[in-house]
C-alpha positions in Angstrom: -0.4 28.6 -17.5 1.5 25.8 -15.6 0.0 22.4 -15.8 0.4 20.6 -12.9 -0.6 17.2 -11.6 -1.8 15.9 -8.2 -2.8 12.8 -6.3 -5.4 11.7 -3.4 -3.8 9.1 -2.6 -5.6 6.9 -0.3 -4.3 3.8 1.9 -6.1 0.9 3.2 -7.8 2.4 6.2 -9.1 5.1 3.3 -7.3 7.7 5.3 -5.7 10.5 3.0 -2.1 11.2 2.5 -0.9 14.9 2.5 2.6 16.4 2.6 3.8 19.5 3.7 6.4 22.1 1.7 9.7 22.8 3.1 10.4 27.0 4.3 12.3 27.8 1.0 9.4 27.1 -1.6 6.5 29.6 -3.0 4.3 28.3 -0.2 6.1 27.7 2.9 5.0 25.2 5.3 1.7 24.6 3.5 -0.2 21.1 3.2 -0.9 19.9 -0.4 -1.6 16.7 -2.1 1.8 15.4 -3.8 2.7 16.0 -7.7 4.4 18.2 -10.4 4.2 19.8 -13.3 3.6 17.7 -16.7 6.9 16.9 -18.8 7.3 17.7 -22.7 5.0 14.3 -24.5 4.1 13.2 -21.3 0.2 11.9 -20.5 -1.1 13.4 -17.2 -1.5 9.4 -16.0 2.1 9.3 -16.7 2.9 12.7 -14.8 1.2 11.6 -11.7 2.4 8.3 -11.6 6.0 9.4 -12.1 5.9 12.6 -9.8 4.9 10.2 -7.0 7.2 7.4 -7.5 10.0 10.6 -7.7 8.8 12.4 -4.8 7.5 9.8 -2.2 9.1 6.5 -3.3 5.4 5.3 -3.7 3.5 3.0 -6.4 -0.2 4.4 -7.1 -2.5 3.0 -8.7 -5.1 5.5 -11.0 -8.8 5.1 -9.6 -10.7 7.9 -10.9 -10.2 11.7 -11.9 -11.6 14.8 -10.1 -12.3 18.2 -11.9 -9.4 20.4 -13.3 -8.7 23.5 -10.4 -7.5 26.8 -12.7 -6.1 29.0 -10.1 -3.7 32.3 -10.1 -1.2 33.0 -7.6 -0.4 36.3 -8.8 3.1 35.4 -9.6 1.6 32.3 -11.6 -0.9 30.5 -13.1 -1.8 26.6 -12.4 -4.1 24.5 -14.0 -4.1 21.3 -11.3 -5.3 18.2 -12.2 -6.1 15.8 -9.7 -6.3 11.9 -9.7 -7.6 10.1 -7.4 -5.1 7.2 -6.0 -5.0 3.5 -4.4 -1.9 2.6 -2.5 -0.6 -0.4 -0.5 2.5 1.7 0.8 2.2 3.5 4.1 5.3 5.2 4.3 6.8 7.2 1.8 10.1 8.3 1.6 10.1 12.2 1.4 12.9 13.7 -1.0 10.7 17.3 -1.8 8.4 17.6 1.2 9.7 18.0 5.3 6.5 16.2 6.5 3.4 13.9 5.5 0.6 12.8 7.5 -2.4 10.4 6.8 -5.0 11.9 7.9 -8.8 11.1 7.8 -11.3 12.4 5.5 -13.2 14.3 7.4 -10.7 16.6 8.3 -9.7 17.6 5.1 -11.1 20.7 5.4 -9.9 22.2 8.7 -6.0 21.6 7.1 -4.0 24.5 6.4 -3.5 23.7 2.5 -2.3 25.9 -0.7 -5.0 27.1 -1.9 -5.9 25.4 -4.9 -5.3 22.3 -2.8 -8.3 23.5 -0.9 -10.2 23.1 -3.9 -9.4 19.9 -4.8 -10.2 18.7 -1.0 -13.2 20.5 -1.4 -14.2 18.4 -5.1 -12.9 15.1 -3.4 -15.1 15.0 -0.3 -18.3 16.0 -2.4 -17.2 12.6 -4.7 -16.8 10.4 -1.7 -20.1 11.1 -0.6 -22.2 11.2 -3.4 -20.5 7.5 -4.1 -20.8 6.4 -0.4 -24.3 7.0 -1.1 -24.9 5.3 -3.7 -23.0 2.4 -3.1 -24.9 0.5 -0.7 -27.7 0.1 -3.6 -25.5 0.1 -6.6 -22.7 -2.8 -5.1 -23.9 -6.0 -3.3 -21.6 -9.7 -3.3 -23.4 -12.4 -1.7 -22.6 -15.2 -0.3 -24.2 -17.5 -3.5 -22.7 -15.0 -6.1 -21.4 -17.3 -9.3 -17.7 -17.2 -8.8 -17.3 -17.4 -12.1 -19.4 -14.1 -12.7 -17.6 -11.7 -14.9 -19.3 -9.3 -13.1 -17.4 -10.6 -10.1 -14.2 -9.9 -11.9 -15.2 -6.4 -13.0 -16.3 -5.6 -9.5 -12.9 -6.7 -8.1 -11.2 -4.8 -10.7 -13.1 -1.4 -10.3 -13.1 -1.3 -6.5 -12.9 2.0 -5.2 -13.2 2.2 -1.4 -12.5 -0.3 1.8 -16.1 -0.5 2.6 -16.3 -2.4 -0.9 -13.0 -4.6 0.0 -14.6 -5.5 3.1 -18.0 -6.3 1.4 -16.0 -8.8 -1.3 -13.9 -9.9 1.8 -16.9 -10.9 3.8 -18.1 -12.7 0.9 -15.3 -14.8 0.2 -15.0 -15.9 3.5 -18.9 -17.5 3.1 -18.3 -18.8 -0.5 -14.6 -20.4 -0.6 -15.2 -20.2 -4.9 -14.8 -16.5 -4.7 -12.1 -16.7 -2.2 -10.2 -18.6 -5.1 -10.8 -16.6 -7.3 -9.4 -13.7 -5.8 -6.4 -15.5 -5.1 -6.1 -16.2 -8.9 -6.7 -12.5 -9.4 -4.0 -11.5 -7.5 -1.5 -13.2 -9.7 -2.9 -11.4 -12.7 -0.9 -9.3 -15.1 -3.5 -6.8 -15.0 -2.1 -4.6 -12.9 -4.9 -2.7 -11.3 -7.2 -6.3 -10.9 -4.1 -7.8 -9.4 -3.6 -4.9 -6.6 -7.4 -5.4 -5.4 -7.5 -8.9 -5.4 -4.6 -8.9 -3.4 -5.5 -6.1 -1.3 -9.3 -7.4 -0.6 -7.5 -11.0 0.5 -5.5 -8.7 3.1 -8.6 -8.2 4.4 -9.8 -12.1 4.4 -6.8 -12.5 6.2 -7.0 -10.2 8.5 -10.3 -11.8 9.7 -9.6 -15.5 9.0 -5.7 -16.0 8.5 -6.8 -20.1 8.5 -8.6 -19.5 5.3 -4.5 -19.2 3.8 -2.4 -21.8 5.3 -3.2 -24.4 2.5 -1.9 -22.1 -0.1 0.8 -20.3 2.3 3.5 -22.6 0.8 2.5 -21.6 -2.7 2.7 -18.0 -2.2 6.0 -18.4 -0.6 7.3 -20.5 -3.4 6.3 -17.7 -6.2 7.6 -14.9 -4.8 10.4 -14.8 -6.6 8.5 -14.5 -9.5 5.5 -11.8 -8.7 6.4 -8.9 -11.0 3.6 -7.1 -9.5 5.0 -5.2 -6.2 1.5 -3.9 -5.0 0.7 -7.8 -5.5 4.0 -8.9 -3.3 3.3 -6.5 -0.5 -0.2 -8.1 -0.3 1.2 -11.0 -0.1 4.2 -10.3 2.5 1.7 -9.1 4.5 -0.6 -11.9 4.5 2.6 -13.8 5.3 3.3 -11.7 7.9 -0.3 -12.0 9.7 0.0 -16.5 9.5 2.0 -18.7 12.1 5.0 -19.7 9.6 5.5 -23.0 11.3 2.6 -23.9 8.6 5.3 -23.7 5.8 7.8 -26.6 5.7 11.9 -25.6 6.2 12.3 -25.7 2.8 10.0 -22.6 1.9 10.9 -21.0 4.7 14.4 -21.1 3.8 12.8 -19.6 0.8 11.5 -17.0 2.5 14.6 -16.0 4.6 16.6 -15.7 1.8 13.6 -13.2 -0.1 13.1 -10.9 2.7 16.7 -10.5 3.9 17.6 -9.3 0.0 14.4 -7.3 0.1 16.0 -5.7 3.3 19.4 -5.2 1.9 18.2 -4.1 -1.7 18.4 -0.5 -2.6 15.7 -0.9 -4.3 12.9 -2.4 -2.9 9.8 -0.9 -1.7 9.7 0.7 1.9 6.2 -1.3 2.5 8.5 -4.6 1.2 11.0 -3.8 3.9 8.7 -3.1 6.7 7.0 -6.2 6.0 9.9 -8.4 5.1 11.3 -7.2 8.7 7.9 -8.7 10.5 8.4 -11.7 8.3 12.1 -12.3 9.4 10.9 -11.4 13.1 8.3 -14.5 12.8 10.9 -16.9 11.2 13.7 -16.0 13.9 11.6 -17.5 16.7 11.6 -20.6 14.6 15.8 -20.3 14.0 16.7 -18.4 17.0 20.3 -18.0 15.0 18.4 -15.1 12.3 18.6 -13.0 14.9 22.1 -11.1 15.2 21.8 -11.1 11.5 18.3 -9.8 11.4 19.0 -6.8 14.2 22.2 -6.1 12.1 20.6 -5.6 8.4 17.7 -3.4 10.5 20.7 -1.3 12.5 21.9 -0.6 8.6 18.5 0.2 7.1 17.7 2.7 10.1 20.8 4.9 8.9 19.6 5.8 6.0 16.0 5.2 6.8 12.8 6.8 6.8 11.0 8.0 9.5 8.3 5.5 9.3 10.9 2.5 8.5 13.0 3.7 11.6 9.9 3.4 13.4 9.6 -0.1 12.4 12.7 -0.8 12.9 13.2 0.0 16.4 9.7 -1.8 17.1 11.6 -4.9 15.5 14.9 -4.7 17.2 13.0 -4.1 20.4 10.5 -7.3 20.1 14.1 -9.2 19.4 15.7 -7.7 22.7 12.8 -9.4 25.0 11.8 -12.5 22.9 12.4 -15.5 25.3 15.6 -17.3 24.3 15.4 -20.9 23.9 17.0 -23.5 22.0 18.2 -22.9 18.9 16.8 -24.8 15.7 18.6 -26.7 13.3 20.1 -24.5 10.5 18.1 -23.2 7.5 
């Protein structure tokens, strides 16, 4: 028997991701959740986590577990065990697989899958709707909930869908106490607390991008030090949604100099590069002189890119080919 892990990975739109094998593999061309099989002394946590950062160039963060699927292939026997994931990334960058798509839940089931991917599409759809049934009575914020609730904290921490996000989101934009607090949560080094907060002020943002500006310089000014990623790519996309002429030249000097390393590192994130280009886009029609060297470090990314940071690339590099050219700034 082969033990194998697997991930439901899940983005912020709660849309599914699935990849597809390549024509020389057992199952040709089918659709399956990503993973692999479990290494000598390794926990299945650690198998998933590892198997997805190896594969997809992805960080995951463990929400909940879905029953073991025992099935034979006739040439072999798998016992999958699937995990139900959170992610901020939105393009991963395929080294196994020839395709992925995200692609919503209902349509799991009409998806050409292996089959004992069909099983565990089958046990993840009946979990998602006995919780989204019992979440409208289970989870309410309000407006006047204590912002100092530990229940507030343990709520943030064990989110496990967007209509939950958008529940705490609404909230914080009523009471400004919990808004703060889930900006102190996302600088937490609790990993999994830190990737909500920061992913349900995403939302606040997206709504309200106002509510940031007074703490916009801050969050510029530490990200040098966020250790968390899933933290920083809530955060460079927060940065990403504001008008950057609210930060002073000094911190967005700052931020220059972050983002065109983030671009130019082998190592960051794809999500950091795809928002660090946005980023760099906003701050070159402040300093009209970031642009050759903004089109240049995109041109060089795209080479070795993936499809879904060539994409963004070439939406970048054609936003910087028609943006009105005026006066250039002083210097950074």
């Amino acid at each position: 028997m082969i033990i194998v892990t697997c991930a439901v990975i899940r983005n912020e739109e709660n849309q599914v991701l699935i990849v597809q094998r390549g024509e020389a593999t057992d199952h040709p061309f089918k659709w399956e959740f990503p993973g692999g099989k479990l290494a000598p002394e390794e926990t299945e946590e650690e198998c998933i986590i590892r198997e997805v950062e190896e594969e997809l160039s992805m960080e995951i963060v463990i929400c909940g577990k879905l029953a073991e699927v025992n099935h034979d292939y006739g040439h072999k026997q798998i016992r999958l065990i699937p995990f139900i994931c959170d992610t901020l990334d939105e393009m991963p960058f395929l080294t196994e697989h020839v395709a992925y798509r995200w692609v919503e839940e209902k349509d799991l089931m009409i998806l050409d899958f292996s089959e004992a991917d069909v099983f565990v599409a089958k046990n993840y759809l009946e979990r998602i709707n006995t919780q989204k049934s019992s979440e409208a009575q289970n989870i309410v914020v309000h407006a006047d909930t204590p912002a100092d609730s530990a229940d507030l904290k343990t709520l943030v921490s064990n989110m496990m869908s967007t209509r939950e996000a958008d529940w705490v989101a609404s909230s914080a934009i009523d009471n400004h106490a919990i808004f703060m607090k889930l900006f102190e949560y996302s600088f937490s080094h609790d990993k999994k607390l830190a990737l909500r907060a920061s992913w349900t002020l995403t939302k606040v943002c997206d709504r309200f991008p106002e509510i940031i500006y007074p703490y916009l310089g801050q969050i510029v000014e530490s990200l040098n030090n966020i250790g968390n990623e899933s933290a920083l790519r809530s955060f460079l996309r927060i940065i990403s949604l504001c008008d950057l002429r609210q930060t002073n030249s000094r911190q967005q000097g700052i931020l220059t100099d972050f983002c065109f390393k983030a671009l130019n590192s082998g190592f960051s994130a794809i999500a950091v590069k795809a928002y660090s280009m946005e980023v760099l886009y906003k701050l070159s029609l402040i300093y009209h002189e970031l642009v050759n060297e903004l089109a240049t470090s995109i041109r060089i990314l795209m080479e070795d890119g993936s499809a879904g940071i060539t994409a963004r690339g070439r939406m970048i590099l054609s936003k910087l080919a028609e943006r009105p050219i005026g006066p250039e700034s002083s210097h950074l």
